[in-house]
C-alpha positions as CSV (number, residue, x, y, z in Angstrom):
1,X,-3.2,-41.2,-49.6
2,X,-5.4,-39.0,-47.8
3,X,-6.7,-41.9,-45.5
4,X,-3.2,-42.6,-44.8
5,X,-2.1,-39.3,-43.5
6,X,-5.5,-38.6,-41.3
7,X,-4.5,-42.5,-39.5
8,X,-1.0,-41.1,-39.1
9,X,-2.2,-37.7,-37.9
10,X,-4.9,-39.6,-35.2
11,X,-1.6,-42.2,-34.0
12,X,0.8,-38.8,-33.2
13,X,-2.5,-37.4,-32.0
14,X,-2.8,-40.3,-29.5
15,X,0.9,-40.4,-28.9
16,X,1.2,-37.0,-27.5
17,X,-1.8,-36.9,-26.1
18,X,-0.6,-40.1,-23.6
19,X,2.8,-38.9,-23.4
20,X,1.1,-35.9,-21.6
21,X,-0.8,-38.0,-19.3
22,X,2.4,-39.5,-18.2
23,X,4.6,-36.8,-17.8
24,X,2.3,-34.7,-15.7
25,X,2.2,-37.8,-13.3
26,X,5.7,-37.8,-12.9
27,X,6.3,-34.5,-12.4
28,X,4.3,-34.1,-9.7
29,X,5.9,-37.0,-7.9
30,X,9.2,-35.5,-8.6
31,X,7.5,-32.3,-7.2
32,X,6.5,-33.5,-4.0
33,X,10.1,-35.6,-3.9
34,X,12.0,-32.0,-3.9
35,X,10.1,-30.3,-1.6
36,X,10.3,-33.0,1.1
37,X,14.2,-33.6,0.3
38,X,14.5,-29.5,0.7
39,X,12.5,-29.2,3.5
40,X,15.1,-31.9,4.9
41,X,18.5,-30.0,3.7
42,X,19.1,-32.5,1.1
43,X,20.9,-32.0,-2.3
44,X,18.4,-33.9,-4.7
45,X,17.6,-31.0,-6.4
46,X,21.2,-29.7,-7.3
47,X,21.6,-33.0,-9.1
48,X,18.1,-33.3,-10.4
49,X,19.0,-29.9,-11.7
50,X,22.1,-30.8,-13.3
51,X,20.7,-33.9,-15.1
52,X,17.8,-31.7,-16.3
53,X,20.5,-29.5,-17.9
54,X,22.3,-32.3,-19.1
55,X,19.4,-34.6,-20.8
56,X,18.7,-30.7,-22.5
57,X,22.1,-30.3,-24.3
58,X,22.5,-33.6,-26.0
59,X,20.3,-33.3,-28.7
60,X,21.7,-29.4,-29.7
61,X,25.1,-30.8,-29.5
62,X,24.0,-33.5,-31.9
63,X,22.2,-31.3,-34.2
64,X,24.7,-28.7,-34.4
65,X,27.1,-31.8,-35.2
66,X,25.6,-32.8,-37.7
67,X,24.5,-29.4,-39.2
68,X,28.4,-28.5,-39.3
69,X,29.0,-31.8,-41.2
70,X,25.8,-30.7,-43.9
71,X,27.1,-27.0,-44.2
72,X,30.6,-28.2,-44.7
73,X,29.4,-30.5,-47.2
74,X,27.6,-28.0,-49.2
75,X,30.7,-25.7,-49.2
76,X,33.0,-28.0,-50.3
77,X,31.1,-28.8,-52.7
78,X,30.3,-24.9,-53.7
79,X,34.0,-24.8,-53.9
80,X,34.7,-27.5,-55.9
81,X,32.0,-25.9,-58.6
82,X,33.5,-22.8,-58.7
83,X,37.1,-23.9,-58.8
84,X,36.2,-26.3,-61.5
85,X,34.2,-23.3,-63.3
86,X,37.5,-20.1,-62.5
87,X,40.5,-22.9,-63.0
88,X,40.3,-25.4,-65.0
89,X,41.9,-28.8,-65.2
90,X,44.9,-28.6,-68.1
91,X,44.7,-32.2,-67.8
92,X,41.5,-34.3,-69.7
93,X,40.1,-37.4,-68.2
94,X,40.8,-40.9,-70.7
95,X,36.8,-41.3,-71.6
């Protein structure tokens, strides 16, 4: 078990650590990109911007999806306890 976790710990290790690599690459090139398209009165950056923003929100609006579908789940079911509990059936189930 232990072995298992430390070669799991060294592959996200040596995930991240080349994600970095990456990413740091392209943002400079995106860098450079908007500074030479706003030097030239372009409009890049508005949409780079706005895609930026965009990419950002998706995964809150999925979590907060799904954490309304969990909470609501747990409250019905809360309810159904105590309503089960405060008023119960008059009618028996045929077991």
């Amino acid at each position: 078990m232990k072995i298992k976790r430390s070669l799991s710990f060294g592959f996200i290790l040596l995930f991240v650590l080349a994600a970095n690599l990456q990413t740091a690459a392209q943002c400079a090139m995106c860098k450079t990109s908007l500074e030479s398209d706003l030097e030239n009165g372009g409009s890049i950056a508005k949409g780079l911007n706005s895609g930026i923003l965009y990419l950002m929100g998706i995964p809150y609006l999925v979590l907060m999806i799904g954490g309304y579908f969990f909470f609501k789940k747990q409250v019905d079911a809360r309810l159904k306890r105590l309503r089960d509990k405060y008023f119960p059936s008059k009618i028996k189930p045929l077991n």
